[in-house]
Each structure stands twice: as C-alpha cells, then as structure tokens.
C-alpha positions in Angstrom: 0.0 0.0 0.0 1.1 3.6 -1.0 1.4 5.9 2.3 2.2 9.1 -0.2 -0.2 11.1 -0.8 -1.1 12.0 -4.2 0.7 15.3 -6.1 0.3 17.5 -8.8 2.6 18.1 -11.7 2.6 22.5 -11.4 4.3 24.4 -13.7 4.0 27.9 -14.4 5.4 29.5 -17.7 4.9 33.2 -19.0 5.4 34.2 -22.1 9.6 34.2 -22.0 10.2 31.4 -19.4 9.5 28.6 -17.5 9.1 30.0 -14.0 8.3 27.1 -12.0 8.1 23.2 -13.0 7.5 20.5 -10.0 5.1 18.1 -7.7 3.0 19.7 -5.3 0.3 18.9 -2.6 -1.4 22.1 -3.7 -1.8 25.3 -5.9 -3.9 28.5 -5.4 -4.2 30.5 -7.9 -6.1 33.7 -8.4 -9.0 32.7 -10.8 -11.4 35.1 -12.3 -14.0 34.3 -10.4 -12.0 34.5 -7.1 -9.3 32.8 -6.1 -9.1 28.7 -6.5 -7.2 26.1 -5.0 -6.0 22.9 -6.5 -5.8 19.6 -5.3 -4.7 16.4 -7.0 -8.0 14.7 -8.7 -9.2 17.6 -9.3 -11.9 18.3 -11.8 -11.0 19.0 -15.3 -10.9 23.4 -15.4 -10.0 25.6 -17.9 -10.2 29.3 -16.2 -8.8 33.2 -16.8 -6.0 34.5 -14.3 -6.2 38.0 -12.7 -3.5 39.7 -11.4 -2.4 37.9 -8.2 -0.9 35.8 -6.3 0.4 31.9 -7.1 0.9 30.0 -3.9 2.3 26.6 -4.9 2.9 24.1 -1.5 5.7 21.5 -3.2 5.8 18.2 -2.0 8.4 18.9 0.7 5.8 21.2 2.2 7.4 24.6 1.2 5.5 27.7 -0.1 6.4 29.1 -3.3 4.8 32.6 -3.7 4.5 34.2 -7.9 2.8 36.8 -9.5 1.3 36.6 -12.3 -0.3 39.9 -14.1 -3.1 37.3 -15.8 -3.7 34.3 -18.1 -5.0 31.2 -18.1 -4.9 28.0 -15.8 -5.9 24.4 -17.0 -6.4 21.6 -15.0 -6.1 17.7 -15.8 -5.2 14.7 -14.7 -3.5 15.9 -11.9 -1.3 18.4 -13.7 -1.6 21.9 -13.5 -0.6 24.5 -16.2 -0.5 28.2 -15.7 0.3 30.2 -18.5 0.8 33.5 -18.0 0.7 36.8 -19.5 4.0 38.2 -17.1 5.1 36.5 -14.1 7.5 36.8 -11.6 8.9 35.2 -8.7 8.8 36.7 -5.0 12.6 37.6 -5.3 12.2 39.1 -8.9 9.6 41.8 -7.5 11.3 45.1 -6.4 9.3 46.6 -4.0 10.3 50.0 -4.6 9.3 49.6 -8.1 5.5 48.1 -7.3 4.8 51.0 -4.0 6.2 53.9 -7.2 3.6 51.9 -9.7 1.0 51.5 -7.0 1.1 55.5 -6.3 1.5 56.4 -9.8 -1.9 54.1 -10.7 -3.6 55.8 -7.3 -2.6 59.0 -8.5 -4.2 58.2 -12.3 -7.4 57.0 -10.7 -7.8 60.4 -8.9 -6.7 62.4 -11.7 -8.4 60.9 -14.5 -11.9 61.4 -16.3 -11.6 59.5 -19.5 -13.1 55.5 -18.2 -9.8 54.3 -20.9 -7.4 56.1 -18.5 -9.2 55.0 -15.1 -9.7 51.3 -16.5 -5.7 51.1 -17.4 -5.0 52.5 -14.1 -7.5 50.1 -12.0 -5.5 47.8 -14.0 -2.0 49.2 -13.0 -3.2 49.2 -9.6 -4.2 45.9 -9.4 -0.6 44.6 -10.6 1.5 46.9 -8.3 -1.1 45.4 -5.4 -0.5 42.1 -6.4 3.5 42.1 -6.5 2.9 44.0 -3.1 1.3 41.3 -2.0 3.1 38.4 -3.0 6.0 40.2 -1.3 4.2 40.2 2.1 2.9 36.8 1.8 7.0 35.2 0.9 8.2 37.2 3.9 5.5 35.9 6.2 6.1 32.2 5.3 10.0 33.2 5.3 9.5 34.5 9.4 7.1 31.8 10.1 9.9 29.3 8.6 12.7 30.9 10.4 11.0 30.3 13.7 11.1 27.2 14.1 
C-alpha cells in the first residue's frame, strides 16, 4: 500500500520562461472568479487569471509565492498548467518599483476622467497590489519558517 499522498505536476510559464516546474500537494491561484485552490483529482478546469498571487505548496511542504499579471490555468489529470501573461517570482519583485507603480496608478485614478485612462489605471493598480502582496505573503512564510 502507497502511504504518499497523491501530487500535482505545477508548472507555471509566461510568455519568456518557464518560471516554475514541479510536484506539489497544492496550488492557489487567483482565478477570475475568485481565487481557487487545486488539489490532486481535481476536476477538469479551464479558467482566466487575474493579477495575483500563485501560492504553490511542493511536496516537501514549502510555499512558493508568484505573481502573475493574468492568463490562463488548465487543470487535468493531476497536472496543472499556468500560463501567464507576465510572471515573476517573489525575489524578482522590487518593491520600490510596485509601491512607485502603486502610487502612480492611485494617483491616475484620482486624476483621470476618461473611463480608458481610469480602467488602465484600475488595472495598473491591481498589478502593483498584487506584486505587493506576494512580497508580504514570501516574507510571512519566510519568518514563520525561520522560527522554528
């Protein structure tokens, strides 16, 4: 009898590069209609990304946190594909970089009248938030792992 539980085959590419390829217990992953989590045997699913954040739990039971800016996900046989429009790892994002776009898209938001400009900025917003986010969420797990 097999004790190991079953895994998932994860990997996550964007349009330049294969960010991350491995076995994992789980994947959550910022779906369109809110944000999903993926187990092995999951249902077949073919969904749109948002920006946001990628949590993949590997099979050694660390957290790996990505952003990606939006895409799609597809889900089979235990193997999960993310393809994404941009994507980064937690130690690609420079935070002084997403808090300068985060202000900038605030700034267009209060600024602008024309719904093209306040819908790119919503949109610039959301991606600064995310990378802001996945920052936060890497050094959490990072103090939480350090502790112990």
């Amino acid at each position: 009898m097999d004790n190991h539980p079953p895994l998932l085959q994860v990997d996550i590419v964007d349009v330049g590069r294969l960010i991350f390829s491995g076995r994992c217990q789980h994947v959550t992953a910022p779906a369109a209609g809110g944000e999903v989590c993926i187990l092995p045997r999951h249902a077949a699913l073919l969904t749109h990304l948002r920006p946001g954040t990628v949590r993949v739990h590997t099979a050694s039971g660390d957290d790996h946190f990505y952003f990606v800016s939006g895409g799609f996900m597809e889900v089979r046989h235990s193997a999960v594909s993310i393809l994404a429009d941009a994507a980064l790892r937690s130690s690609e994002i420079d935070r002084t970089q997403a808090q300068a776009a985060r202000d900038e898209a605030e700034q267009a938001l209060r600024q602008s009248h024309a719904l093209e400009d306040r819908d790119l900025a919503r949109l610039n917003l959301a991606r600064a938030l995310a990378q802001l986010q996945v920052l936060q969420h890497a050094e959490i797990h990072r103090l939480k792992r350090d502790r112990r």
